[in-house]
C-alpha positions as CSV (number, residue, x, y, z in Angstrom):
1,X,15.5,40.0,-19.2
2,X,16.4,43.3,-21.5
3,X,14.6,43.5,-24.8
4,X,18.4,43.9,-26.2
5,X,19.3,40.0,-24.0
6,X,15.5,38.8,-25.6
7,X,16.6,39.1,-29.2
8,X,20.3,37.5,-28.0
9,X,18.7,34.4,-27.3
10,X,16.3,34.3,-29.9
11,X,18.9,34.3,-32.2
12,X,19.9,30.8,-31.2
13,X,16.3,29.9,-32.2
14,X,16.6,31.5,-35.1
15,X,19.5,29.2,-36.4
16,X,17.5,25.6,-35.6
17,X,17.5,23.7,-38.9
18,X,14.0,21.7,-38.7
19,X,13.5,19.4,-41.6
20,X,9.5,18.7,-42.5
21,X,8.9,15.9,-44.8
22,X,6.1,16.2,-46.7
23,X,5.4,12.7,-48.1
24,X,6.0,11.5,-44.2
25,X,2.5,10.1,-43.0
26,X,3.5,12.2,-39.5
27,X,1.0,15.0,-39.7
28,X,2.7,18.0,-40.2
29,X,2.3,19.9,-36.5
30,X,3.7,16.7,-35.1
31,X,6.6,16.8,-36.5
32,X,7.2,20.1,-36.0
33,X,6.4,19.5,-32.2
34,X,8.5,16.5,-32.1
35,X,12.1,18.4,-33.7
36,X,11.2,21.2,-31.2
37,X,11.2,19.2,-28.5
38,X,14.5,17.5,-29.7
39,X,16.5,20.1,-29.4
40,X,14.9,21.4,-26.2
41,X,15.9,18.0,-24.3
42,X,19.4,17.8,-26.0
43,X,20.3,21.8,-24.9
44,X,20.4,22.8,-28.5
45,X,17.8,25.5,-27.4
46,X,19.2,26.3,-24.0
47,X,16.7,27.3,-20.8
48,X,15.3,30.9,-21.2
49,X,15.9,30.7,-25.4
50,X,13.4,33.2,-27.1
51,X,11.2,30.6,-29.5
52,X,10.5,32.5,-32.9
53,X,7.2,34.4,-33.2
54,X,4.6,32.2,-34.9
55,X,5.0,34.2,-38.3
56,X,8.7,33.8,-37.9
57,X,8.6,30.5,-37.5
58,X,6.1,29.9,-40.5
59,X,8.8,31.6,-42.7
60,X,12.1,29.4,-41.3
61,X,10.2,26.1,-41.6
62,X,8.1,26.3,-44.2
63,X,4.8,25.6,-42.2
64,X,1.2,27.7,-41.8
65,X,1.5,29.8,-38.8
66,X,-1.1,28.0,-37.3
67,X,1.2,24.8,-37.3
68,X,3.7,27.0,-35.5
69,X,0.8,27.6,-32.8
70,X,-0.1,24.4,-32.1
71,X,3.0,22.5,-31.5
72,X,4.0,25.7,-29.5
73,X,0.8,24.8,-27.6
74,X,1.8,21.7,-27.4
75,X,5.2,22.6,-26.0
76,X,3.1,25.0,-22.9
77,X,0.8,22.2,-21.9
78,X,3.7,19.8,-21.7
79,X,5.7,22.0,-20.0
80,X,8.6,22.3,-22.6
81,X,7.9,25.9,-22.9
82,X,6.7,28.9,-21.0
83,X,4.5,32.1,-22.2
84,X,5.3,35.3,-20.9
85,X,2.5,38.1,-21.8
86,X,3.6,40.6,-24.1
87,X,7.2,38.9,-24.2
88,X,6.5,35.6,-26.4
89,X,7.2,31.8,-25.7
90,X,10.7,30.9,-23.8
91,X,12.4,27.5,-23.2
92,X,11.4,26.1,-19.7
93,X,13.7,26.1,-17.1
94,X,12.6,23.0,-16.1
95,X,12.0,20.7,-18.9
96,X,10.4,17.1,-17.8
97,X,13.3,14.9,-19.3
98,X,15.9,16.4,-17.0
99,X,14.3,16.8,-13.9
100,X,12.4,13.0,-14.3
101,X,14.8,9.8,-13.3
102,X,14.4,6.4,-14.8
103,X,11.4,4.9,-12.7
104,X,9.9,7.9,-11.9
105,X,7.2,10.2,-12.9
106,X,9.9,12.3,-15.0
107,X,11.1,9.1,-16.8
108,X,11.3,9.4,-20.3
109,X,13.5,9.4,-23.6
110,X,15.4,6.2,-25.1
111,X,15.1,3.7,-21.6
112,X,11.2,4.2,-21.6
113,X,11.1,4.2,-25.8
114,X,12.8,1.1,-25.7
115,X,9.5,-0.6,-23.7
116,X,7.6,0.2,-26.5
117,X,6.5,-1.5,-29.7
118,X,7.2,0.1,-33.1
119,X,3.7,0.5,-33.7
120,X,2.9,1.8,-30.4
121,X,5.9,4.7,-31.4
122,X,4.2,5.0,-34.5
123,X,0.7,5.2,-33.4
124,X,1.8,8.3,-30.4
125,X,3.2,10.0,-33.4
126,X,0.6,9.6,-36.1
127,X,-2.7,9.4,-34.1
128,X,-3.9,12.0,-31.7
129,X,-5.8,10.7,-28.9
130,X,-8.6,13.2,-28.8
131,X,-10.8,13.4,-25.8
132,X,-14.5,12.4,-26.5
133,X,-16.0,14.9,-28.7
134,X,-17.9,17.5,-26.7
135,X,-21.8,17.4,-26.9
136,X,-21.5,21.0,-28.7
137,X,-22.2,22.5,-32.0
138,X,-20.8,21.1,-34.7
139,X,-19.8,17.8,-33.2
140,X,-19.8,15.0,-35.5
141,X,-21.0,11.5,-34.2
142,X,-23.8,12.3,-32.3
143,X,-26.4,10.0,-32.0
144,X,-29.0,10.3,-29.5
145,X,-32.4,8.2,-30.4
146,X,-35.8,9.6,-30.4
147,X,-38.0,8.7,-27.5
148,X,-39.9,6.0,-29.3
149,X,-36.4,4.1,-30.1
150,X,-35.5,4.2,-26.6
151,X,-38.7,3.2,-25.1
152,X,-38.3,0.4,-27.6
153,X,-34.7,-0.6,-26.7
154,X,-35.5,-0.1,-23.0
155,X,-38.1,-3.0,-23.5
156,X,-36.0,-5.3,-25.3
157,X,-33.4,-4.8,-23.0
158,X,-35.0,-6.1,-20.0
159,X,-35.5,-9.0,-22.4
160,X,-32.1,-9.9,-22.1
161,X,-30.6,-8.2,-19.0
162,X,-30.4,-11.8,-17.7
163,X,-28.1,-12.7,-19.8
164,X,-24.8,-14.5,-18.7
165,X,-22.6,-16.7,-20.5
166,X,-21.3,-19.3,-18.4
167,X,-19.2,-20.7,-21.9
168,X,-16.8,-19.2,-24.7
169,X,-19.4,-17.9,-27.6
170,X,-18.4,-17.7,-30.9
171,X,-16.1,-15.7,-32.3
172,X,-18.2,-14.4,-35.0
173,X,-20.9,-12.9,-33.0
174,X,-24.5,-14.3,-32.1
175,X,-25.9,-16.2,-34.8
176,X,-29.2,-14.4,-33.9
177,X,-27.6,-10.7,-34.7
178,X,-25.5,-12.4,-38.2
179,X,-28.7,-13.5,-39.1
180,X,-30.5,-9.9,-38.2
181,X,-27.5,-8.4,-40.3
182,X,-27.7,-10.6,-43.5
183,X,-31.3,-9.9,-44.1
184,X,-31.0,-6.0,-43.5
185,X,-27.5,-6.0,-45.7
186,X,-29.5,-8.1,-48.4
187,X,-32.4,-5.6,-48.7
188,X,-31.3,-2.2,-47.7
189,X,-27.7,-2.2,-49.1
190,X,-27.7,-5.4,-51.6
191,X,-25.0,-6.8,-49.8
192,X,-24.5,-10.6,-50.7
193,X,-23.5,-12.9,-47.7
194,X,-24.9,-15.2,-45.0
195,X,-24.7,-15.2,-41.8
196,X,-21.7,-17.2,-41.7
197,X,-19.6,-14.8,-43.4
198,X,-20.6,-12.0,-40.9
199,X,-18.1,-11.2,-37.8
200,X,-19.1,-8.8,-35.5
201,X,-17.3,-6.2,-34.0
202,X,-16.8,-3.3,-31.5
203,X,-17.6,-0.7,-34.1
204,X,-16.1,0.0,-37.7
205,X,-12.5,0.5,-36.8
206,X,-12.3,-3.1,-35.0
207,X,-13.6,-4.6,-38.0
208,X,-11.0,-2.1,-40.2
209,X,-8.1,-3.6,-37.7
210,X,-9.3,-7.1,-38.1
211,X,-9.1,-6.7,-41.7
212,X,-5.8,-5.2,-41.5
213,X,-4.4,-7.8,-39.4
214,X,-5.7,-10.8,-41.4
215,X,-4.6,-9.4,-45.0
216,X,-1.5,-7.7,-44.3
217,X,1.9,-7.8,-43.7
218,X,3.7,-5.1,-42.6
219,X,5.6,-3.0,-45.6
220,X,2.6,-4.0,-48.1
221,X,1.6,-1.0,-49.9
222,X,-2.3,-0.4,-49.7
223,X,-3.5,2.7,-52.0
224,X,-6.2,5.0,-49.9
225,X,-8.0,8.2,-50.7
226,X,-6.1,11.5,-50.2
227,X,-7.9,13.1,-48.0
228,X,-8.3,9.7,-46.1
229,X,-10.5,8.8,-42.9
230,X,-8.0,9.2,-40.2
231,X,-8.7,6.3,-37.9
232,X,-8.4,4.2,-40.5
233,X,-5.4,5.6,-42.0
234,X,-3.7,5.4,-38.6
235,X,-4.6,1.6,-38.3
236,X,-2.8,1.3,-41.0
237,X,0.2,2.9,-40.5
238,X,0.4,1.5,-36.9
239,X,0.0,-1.8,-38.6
240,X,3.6,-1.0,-40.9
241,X,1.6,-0.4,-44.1
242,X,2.9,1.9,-46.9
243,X,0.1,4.5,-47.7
244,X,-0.3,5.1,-51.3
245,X,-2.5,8.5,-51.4
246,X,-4.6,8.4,-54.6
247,X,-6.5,11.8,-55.4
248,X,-9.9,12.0,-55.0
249,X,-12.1,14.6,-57.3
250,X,-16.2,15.1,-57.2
251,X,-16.6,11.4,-58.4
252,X,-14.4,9.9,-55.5
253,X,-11.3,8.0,-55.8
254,X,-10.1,8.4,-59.3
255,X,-9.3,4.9,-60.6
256,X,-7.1,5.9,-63.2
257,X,-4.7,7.2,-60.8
258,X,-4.9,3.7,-58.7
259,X,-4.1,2.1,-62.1
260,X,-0.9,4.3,-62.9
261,X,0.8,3.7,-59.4
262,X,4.4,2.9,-59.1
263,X,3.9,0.0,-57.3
264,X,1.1,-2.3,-57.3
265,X,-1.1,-1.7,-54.2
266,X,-1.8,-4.9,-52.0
267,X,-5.0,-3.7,-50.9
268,X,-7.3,0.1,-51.3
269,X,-9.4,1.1,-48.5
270,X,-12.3,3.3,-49.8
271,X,-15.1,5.2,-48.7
272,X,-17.6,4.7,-51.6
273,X,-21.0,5.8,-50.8
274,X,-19.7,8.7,-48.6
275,X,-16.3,9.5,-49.1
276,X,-15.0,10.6,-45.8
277,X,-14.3,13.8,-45.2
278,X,-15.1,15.3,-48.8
279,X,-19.0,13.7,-48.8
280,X,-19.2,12.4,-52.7
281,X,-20.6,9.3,-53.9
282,X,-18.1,7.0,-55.8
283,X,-20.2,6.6,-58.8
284,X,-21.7,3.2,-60.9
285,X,-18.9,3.7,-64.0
286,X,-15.7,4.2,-61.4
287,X,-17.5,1.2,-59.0
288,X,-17.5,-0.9,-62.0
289,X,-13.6,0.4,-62.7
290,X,-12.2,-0.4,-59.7
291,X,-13.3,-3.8,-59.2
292,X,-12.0,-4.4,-62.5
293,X,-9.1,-3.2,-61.0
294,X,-8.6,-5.2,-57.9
295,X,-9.1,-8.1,-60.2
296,X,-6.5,-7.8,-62.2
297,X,-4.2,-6.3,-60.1
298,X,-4.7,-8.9,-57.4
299,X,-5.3,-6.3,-54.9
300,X,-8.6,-6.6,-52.3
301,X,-10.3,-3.8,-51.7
302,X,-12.1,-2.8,-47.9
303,X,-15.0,-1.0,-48.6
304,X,-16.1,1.1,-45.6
305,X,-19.7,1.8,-46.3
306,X,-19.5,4.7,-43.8
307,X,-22.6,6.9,-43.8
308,X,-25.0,4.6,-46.4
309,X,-28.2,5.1,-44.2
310,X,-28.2,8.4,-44.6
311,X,-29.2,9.5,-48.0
312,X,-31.5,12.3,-48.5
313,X,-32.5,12.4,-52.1
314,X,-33.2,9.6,-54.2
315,X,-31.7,5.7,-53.6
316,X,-28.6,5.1,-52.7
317,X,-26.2,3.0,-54.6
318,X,-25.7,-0.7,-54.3
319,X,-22.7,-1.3,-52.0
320,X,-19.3,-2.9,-53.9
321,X,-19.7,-5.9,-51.9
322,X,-23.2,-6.0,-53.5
323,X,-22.0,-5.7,-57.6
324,X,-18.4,-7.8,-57.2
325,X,-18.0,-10.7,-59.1
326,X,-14.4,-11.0,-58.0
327,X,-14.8,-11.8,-54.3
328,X,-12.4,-9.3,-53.7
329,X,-14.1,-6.6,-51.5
330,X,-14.2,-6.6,-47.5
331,X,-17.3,-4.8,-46.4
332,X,-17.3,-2.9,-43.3
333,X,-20.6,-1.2,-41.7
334,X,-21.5,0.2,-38.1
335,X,-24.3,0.6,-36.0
336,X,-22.7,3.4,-34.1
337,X,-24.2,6.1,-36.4
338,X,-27.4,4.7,-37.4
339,X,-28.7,3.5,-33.9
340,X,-25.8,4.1,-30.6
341,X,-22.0,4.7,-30.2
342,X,-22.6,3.3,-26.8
343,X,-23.4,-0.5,-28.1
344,X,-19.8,-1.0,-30.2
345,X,-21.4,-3.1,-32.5
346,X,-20.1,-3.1,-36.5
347,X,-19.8,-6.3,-38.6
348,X,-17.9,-7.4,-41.2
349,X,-18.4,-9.3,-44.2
350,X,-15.8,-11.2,-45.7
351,X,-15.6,-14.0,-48.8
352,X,-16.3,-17.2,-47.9
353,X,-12.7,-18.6,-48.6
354,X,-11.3,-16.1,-46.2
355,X,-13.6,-16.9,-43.0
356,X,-11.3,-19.7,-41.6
357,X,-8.2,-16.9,-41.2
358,X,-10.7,-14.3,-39.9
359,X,-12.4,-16.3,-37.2
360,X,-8.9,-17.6,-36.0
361,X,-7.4,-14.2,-35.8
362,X,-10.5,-12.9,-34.7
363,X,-10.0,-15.3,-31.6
364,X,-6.4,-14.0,-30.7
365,X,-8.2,-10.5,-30.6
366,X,-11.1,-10.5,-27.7
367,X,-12.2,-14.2,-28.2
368,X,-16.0,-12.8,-29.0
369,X,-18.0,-10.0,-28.8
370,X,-20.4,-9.7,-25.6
371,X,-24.0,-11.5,-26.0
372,X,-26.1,-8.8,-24.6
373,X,-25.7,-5.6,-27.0
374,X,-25.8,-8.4,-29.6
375,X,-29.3,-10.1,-28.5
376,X,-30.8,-6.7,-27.9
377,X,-30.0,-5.2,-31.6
378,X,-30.9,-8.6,-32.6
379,X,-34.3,-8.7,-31.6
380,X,-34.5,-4.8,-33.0
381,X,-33.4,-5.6,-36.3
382,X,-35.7,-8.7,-36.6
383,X,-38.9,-6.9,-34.7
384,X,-38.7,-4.2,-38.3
385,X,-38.4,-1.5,-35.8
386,X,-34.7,-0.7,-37.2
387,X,-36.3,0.7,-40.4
388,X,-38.6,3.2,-39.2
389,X,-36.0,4.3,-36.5
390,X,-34.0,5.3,-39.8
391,X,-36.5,7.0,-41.1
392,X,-37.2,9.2,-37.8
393,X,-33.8,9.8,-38.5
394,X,-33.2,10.7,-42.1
395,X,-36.5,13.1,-41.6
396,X,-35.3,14.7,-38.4
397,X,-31.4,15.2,-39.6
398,X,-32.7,16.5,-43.3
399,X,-33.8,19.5,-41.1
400,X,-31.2,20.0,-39.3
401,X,-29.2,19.9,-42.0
402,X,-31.4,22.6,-43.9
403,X,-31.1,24.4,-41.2
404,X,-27.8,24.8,-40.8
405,X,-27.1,25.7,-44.5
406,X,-29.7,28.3,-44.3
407,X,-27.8,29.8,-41.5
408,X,-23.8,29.3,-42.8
409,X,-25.1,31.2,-46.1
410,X,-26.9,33.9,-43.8
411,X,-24.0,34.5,-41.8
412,X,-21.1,33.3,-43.0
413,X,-20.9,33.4,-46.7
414,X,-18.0,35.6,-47.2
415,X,-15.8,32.9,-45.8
416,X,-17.4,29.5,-46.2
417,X,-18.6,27.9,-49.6
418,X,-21.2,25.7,-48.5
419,X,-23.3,22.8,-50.7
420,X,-26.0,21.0,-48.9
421,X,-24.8,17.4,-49.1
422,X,-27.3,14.5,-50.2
423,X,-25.8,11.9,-47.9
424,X,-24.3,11.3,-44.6
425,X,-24.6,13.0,-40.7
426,X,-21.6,16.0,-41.8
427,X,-20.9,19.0,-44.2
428,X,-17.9,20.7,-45.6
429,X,-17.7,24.0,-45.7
430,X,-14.6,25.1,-47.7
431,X,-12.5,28.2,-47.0
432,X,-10.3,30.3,-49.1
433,X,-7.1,29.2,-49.4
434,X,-5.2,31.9,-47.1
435,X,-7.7,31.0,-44.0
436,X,-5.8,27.8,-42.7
437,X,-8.4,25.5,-41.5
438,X,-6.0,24.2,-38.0
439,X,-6.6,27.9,-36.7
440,X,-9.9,28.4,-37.5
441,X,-10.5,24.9,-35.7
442,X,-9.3,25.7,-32.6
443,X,-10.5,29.3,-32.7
444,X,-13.8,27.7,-33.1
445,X,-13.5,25.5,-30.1
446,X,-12.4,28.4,-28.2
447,X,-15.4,29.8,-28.8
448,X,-17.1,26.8,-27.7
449,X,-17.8,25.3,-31.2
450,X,-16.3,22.0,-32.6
451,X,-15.3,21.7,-36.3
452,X,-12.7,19.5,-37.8
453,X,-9.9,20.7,-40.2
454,X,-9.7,19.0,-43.6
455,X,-6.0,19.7,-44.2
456,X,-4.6,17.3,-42.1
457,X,-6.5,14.5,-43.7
458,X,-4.5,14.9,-46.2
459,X,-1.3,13.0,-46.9
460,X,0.2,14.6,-50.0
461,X,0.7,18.6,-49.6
462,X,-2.3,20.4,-50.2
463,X,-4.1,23.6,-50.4
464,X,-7.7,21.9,-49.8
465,X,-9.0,23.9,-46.7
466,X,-12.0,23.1,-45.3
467,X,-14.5,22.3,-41.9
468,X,-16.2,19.8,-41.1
469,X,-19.8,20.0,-39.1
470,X,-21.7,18.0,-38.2
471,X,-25.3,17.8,-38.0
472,X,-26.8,14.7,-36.6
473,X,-28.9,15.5,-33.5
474,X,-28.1,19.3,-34.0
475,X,-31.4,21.5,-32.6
476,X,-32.4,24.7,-34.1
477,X,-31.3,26.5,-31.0
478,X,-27.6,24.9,-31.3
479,X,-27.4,25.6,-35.1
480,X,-28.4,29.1,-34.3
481,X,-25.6,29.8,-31.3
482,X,-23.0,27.4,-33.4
483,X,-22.9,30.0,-36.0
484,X,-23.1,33.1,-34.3
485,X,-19.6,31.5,-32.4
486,X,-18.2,30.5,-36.0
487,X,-19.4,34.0,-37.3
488,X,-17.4,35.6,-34.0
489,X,-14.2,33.3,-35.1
490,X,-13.8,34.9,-37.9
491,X,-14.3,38.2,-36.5
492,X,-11.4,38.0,-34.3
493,X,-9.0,36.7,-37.0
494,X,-10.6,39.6,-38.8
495,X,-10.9,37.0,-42.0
């Protein structure tokens, strides 16, 4: 094709109207994917059409140029598009939906949406399915114990390896582990509860869905931080809930902003004692406030203690479930950062009035969680060997997180603002406002690094831009490479 024909058919692109809703909980770059593909399948944007150039694009749809380049991305891998060198990106000639046939590997569009749920629809447009996170610099999550932990978890193990049920257990977990949990809740977080009111779950965002699922119906509005944890915001949404973004500021989830909403929030999910992705700790006055709140709005309020282990300087505060007088909170809490990913265990702990609707729904979900993880935390709660594990911890990833500061201000301090934070197993590291974090994410992982982009946390528009690394289990050796590759990043985007 001419240069002269090139421009003929981008013209055609050119003229594609794509309307972006920014109050829609559909992240930006999926939308932008999802109109693009639209037209492709209906023949709006015949084979061989010129797409825009990714500054083009930014300019007709109102979108970051990075946006443009990852749904075009998107579009290559899926086969939608095609990338000629030095030419651009070009409508396939082959697009999936009208080479496929009903039944076969091709089939797709309204006969195979039809199979599908509303929340599954809403779930493949809201919620990337990410592979596992590589075991690379800056990958949050990782969690690999120390040799003495394992040794110690080895042993208890064989303890238990035995184990088979040959009966239905309960659906709240091993009495053994609830009882493990309400001591350790009691005196490390001042949670309130007994065993009884403990479920146990596969991880933090079971116990977020079992919430969800006993609590609400879909269409209730629930209020949640804006920037908001993602998985948990994507529960909800799947689940038909209306978000209500409330700003957050270096205090946390301002209250007064809960109070002044339209419409009167049937739940909030928070992140009080480290708010997830900004790192600040909600603190006693707003605690204090927002319980009020849920009191006499009616409203409960899940608190996702995410991160309490990890505090680095001075006592953490007393978790919400610990300080309500209103039995309105839901406390969720994880093992997955503060011992293994690998065992799925989290727990839950709900008032006592509410256990009978828990325990039957949690039932319907996977009837109860499996004995043997639960037996072998069990015994390393009990044992005391939980506590010094978490302080191995807090000692080992306070260097590493000194560390790595050190080495961002070294080498990167013309384009990252960087505060060492006081709690949790992550950093943010902001960027000026013309640097948009979705490029520099996947620059970075081109380099081999992995970082996470703040903007799209976000539901309302923003101009918050910003990285997150993580630190847990990060070497000296891994901090040093990690930002040499971030350093490069921003050399090639000459930033």
């Amino acid at each position: 094709m001419t240069v002269e024909g090139s421009r003929r058919r981008e013209g055609t692109a050119h003229l594609v109207t794509i309307a972006i809703d920014r109050v829609s909980p559909v992240p930006l770059v999926r939308q932008l994917y999802l109109a693009l593909r639209a037209v492709i399948i209906t023949g709006v944007m015949q084979p061989g059409t010129r797409l825009p150039s990714s500054r083009a694009g930014a300019q007709f749809w109102g979108v970051s140029r990075g946006l443009v380049i990852e749904a075009y991305e998107t579009l290559l891998s899926e086969g939608y598009a095609v990338g000629r060198i030095g030419s651009g990106t070009f409508v396939s000639s082959d697009v999936p939906e009208r080479s496929g046939r009903p039944g076969g590997e091709g089939w797709s569009g309204p006969e195979r949406d039809r199979l599908l749920s509303r929340a599954a629809r809403t779930v493949i447009m809201t919620a990337h399915q990410p592979d596992p996170p590589p075991q690379v610099p800056f990958a949050t999550g990782r969690t690999p114990p120390d040799e003495k932990t394992r040794a110690i978890l080895n042993r208890i193990a064989h303890r238990h390896v035995g184990t088979l049920s040959d009966h239905y257990r309960n659906p709240q977990g091993e009495a053994w582990l609830r009882e493990a949990v309400a001591a350790y809740l009691l005196a490390a977080r001042g949670v309130r509860c007994v065993p009884d009111r403990i479920f146990i779950t596969a991880g933090s965002q079971q116990a977020i869905d079992l919430a969800i699922r006993s609590l609400l119906d879909p269409g209730d509005v629930v209020a949640v931080e804006d920037p908001c944890y993602p998985p948990a915001r994507h529960a909800l949404i799947a689940h038909g809930a209306t978000l209500a973004p409330v700003p957050i500021d270096d205090n946390g989830i301002d209250v007064s902003a809960l109070a002044a909403l339209a419409v009167r929030p049937r739940a909030v999910y928070v992140t009080p004692s480290h708010q997830y992705p900004a790192g600040v700790v909600l603190p006693m006055a707003r605690r204090l406030a927002l319980l009020d709140w849920a009191a006499t709005a009616g409203a409960w309020v899940i608190e996702d203690d995410y991160d309490s282990e990890f505090r680095y300087d001075g006592p953490p505060l007393a978790a919400l479930q610990g300080i309500d007088e209103h039995h309105c909170v839901i406390y969720v809490g994880t093992f997955s950062k503060a011992l293994l990913p690998g065992f799925r265990l989290g727990y839950l702990v709900v008032p006592d009035d509410l256990v009978p609707a828990f325990r039957s729904m949690r039932a319907l979900l996977d009837r109860f969680p499996a004995p043997f993880q639960q037996l072998v935390v069990a015994d390393f709660l009990a044992e005391g060997h939980f506590s010094s594990h978490l302080r191995r911890l807090r000692d080992a990833y306070r260097q590493s997180r000194d560390v790595l500061v050190s080495l961002l201000h070294e080498r990167l301090f013309e384009h990252l603002k960087v505060s060492p934070p006081q709690q949790g197993v992550h950093l943010l590291a902001r960027v000026r406002a013309e640097n948009d974090d979705t490029v520099l994410a996947r620059g970075a992982r081109d380099h081999g690094v992995s970082v996470l982009p703040v903007s799209p946390m976000h539901i309302a528009p923003t101009s918050d831009y910003g990285l997150l690394l993580g630190f847990s289990a990060l070497t000296d050796a891994e901090a040093d490479i990690g930002t040499k590759r971030l350093a490069a990043v921003f050399a090639d985007f000459k930033l």
